[in-house]
C-alpha positions as CSV (number, residue, x, y, z in Angstrom):
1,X,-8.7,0.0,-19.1
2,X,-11.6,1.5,-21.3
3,X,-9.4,5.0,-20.9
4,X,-5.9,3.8,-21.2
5,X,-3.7,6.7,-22.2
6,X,-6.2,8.4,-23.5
7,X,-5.2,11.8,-23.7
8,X,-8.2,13.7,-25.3
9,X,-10.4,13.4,-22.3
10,X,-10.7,16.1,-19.9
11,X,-13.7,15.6,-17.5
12,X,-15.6,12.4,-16.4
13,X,-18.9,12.1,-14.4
14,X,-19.8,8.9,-13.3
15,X,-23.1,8.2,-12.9
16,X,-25.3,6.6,-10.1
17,X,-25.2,3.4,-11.4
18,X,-22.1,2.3,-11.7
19,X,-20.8,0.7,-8.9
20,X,-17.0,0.0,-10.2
21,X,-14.2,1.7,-11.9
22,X,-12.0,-0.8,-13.5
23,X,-8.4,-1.8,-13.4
24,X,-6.2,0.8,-15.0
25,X,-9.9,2.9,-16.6
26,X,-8.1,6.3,-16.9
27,X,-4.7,5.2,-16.4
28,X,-2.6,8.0,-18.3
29,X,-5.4,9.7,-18.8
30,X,-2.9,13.1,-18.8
31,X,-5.6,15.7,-19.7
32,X,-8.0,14.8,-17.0
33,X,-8.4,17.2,-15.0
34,X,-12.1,17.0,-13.2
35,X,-13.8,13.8,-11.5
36,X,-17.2,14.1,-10.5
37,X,-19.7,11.5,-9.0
38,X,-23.5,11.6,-8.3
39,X,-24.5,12.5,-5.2
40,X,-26.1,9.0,-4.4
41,X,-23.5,7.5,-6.2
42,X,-23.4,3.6,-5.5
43,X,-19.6,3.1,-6.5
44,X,-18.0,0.6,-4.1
45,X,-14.9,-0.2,-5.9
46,X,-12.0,1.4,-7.3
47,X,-9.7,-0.6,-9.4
48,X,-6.3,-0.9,-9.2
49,X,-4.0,1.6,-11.3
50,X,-7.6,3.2,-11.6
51,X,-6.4,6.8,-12.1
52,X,-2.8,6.5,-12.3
53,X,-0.8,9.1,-14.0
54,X,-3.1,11.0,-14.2
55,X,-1.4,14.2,-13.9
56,X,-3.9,16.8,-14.4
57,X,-6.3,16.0,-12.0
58,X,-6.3,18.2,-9.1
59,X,-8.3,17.2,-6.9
60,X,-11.3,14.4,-6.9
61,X,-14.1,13.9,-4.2
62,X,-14.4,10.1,-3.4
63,X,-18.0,8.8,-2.8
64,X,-18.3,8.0,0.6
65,X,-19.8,4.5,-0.8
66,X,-16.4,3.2,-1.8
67,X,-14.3,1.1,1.4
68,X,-11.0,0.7,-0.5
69,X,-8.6,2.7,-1.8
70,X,-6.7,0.0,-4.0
71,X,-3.9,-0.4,-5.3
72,X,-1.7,2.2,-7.0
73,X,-5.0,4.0,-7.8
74,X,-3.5,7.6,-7.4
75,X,0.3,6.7,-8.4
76,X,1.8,9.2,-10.4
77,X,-1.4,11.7,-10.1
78,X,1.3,14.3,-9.7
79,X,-1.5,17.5,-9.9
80,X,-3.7,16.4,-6.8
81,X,-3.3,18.8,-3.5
82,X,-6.1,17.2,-1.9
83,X,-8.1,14.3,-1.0
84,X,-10.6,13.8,2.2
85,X,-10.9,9.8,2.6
86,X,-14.6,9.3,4.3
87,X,-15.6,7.0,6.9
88,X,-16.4,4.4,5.4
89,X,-13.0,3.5,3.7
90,X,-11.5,0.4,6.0
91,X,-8.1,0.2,3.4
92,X,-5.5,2.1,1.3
93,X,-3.8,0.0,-0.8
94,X,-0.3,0.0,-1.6
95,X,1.2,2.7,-3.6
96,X,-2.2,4.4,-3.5
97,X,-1.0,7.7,-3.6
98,X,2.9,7.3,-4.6
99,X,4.7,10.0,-5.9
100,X,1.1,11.9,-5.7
101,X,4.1,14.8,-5.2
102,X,1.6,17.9,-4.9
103,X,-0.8,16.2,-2.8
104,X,-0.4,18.8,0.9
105,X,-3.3,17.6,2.6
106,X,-4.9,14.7,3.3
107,X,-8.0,14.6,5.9
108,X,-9.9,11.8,7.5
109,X,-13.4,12.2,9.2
110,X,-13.5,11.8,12.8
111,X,-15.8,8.2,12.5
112,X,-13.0,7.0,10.3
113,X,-13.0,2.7,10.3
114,X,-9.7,3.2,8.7
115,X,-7.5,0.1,9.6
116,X,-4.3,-0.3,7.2
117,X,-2.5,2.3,5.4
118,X,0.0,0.0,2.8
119,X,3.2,-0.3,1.9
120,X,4.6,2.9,-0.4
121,X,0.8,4.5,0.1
122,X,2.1,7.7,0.0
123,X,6.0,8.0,-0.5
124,X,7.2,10.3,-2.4
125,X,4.4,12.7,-1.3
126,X,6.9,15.3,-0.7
127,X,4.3,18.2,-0.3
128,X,2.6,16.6,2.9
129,X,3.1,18.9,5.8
130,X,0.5,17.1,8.4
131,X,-1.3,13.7,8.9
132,X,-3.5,12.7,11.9
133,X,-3.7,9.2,11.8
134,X,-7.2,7.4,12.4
135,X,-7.5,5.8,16.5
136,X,-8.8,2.5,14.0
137,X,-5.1,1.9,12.1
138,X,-3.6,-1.0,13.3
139,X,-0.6,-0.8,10.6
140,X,1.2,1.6,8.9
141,X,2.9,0.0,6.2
142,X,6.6,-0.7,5.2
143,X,7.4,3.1,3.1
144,X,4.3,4.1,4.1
145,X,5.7,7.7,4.0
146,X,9.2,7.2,2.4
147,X,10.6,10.4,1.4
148,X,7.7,12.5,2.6
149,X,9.9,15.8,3.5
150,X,7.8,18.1,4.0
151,X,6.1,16.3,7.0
152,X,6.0,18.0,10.4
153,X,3.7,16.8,12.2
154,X,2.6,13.2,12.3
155,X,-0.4,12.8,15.2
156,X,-2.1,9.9,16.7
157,X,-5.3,10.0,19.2
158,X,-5.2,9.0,22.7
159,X,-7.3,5.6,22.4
160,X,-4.8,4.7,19.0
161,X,-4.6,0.7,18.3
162,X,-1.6,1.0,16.3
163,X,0.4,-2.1,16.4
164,X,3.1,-1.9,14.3
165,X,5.1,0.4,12.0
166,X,6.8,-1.0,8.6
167,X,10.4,-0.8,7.5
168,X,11.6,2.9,7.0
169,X,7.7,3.8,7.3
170,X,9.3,7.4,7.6
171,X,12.5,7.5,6.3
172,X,13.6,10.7,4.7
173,X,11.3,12.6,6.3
174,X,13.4,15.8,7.3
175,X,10.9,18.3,8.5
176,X,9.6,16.0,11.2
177,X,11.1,16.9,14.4
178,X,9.1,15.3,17.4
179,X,6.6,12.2,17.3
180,X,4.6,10.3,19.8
181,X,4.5,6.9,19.4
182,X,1.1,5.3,20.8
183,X,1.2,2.7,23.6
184,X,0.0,-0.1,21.3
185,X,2.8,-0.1,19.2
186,X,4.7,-3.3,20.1
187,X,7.4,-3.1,16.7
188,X,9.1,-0.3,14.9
189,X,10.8,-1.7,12.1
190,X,14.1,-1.0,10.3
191,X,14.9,2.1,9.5
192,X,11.8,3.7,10.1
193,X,13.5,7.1,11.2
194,X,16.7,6.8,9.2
195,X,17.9,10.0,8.1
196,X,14.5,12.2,9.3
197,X,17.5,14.5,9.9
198,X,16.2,16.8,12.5
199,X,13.6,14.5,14.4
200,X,15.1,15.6,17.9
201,X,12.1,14.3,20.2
202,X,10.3,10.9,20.6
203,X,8.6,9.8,23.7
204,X,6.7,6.9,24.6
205,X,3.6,6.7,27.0
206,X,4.2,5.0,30.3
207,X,1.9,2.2,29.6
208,X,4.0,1.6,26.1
209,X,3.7,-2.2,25.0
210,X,6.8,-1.1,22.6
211,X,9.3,-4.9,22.3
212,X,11.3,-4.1,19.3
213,X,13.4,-1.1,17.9
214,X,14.7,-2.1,14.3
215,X,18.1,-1.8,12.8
216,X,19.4,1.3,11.9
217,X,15.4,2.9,13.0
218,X,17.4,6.6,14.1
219,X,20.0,6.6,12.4
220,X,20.7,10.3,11.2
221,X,18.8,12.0,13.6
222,X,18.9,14.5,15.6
223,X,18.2,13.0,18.8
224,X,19.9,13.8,22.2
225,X,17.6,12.2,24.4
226,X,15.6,9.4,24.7
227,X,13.8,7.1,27.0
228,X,13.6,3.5,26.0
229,X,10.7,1.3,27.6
230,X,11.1,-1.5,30.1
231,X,8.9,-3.8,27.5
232,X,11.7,-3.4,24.9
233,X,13.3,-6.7,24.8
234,X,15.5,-6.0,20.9
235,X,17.3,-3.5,19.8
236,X,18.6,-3.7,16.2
237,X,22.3,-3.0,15.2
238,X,22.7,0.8,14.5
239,X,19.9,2.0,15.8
240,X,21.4,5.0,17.1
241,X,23.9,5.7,15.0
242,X,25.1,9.2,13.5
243,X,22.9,10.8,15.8
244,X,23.8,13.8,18.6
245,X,22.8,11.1,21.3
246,X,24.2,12.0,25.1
247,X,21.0,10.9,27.4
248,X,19.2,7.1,27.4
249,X,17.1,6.6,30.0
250,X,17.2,2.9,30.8
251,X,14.2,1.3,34.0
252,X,15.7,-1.6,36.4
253,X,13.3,-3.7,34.4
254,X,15.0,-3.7,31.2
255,X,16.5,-6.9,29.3
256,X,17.4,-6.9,26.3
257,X,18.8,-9.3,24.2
258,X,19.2,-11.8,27.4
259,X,21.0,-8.7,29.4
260,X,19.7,-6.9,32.2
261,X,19.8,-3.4,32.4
């Protein structure tokens, strides 16, 4: 925390040696507004709360050395627009970027290793319009992308591993109006749609592994339609609720809960 509320400083470059930025170093730093790193930087490591609140900083070009994104590291950098996470990053914590409100795009290379996006990593982002989510991300956390109303179009790759998706993952979001969920996906937790008011379109692939719809997961939508796999074995309480739904498609294979469909 060698910067902790410091609010004289205005520009950092961090040299080629250092290979960590500690816990909380420019927390409410409020002035900072540039962040520059060597080209052959060898930072590995970004601490937690590392540049959180810092809410003049625009924009800041991660080395392609570092592998996680801790923490809170971003929260509260309510000035940042953009950020390009590089190959090599396997993580994003939780919280990373929370309530980074400004922040409209974020990109990821096409070799991303990216594997986990946490819990909270970027709600609140309410300027996101578009995320394409790495083919490597297993799980998208619980709030991953609460509140994020500006998002319209969430996109996954054709060979996606994505496994599961956390507790109201994308609640709130109200500009999203269509998703594709990846075949992998075996869980979509509670509320993970709840109140994405005009998501009117979901589909599923035909060799979805899909067992679990949460409670309450479309509530306040605006679907009218939907086709629910024959893998699906639990559907929570509410699920549908408060939405315009007049169509479910149902396959002679379907049980759920003990009852054949």
């Amino acid at each position: 925390s060698a910067f902790y509320n410091n609010t004289t400083i205005t520009n950092v470059h961090i040299g080629n040696s250092v290979t960590s930025i500690g816990y909380s170093a420019f927390r409410g730093a409020t002035n900072l507004s540039s962040v520059s790193f060597e080209l052959d930087s060898q930072l590995t490591t970004i601490g937690t709360w590392a540049f959180s609140g810092t809410t003049s900083l625009a924009s800041i070009d991660i080395p392609d050395s570092v592998t996680t994104i801790g923490n809170n590291v971003f929260n509260g950098a309510t000035a940042l627009t953009i950020i390009a996470i590089h190959d090599t990053v396997t993580s994003i914590g939780s919280s990373a970027f929370r309530n980074a409100r400004s922040l409209n795009s974020i990109t990821f290379g096409a070799g991303s290793i990216l594997n986990n996006i946490g819990n909270d990593a970027f709600y609140g982002a309410s300027a996101l319009t578009t995320i394409v989510i790495p083919d490597g991300v297993l799980s998208i956390g619980a709030n991953a992308f609460y509140n994020a109303r500006s998002l319209s179009s969430i996109t996954f790759g054709a060979d996606s591993i994505l496994n599961n998706i956390g507790q109201s993952a994308f609640n709130g979001a109200t500009s999203l109006t269509s998703i594709a969920i990846p075949d992998r996906v075996n869980s979509i937790g509670n509320t993970v749609f709840y109140n994405a008011s005009n998501l009117s379109s979901i589909t599923f692939g035909v060799n979805s592994q899909l067992a679990s719809i949460g409670t309450g997961v479309f509530r306040y939508t605006a679907l009218t339609i939907i086709a629910i796999p024959d893998t699906v074995n639990s559907i929570g309480a509410d699920a549908f609720q408060n939405t315009g739904l007049t169509t479910v498609i149902l396959t002679q294979n379907l049980t759920i809960a003990g009852t054949e469909y």
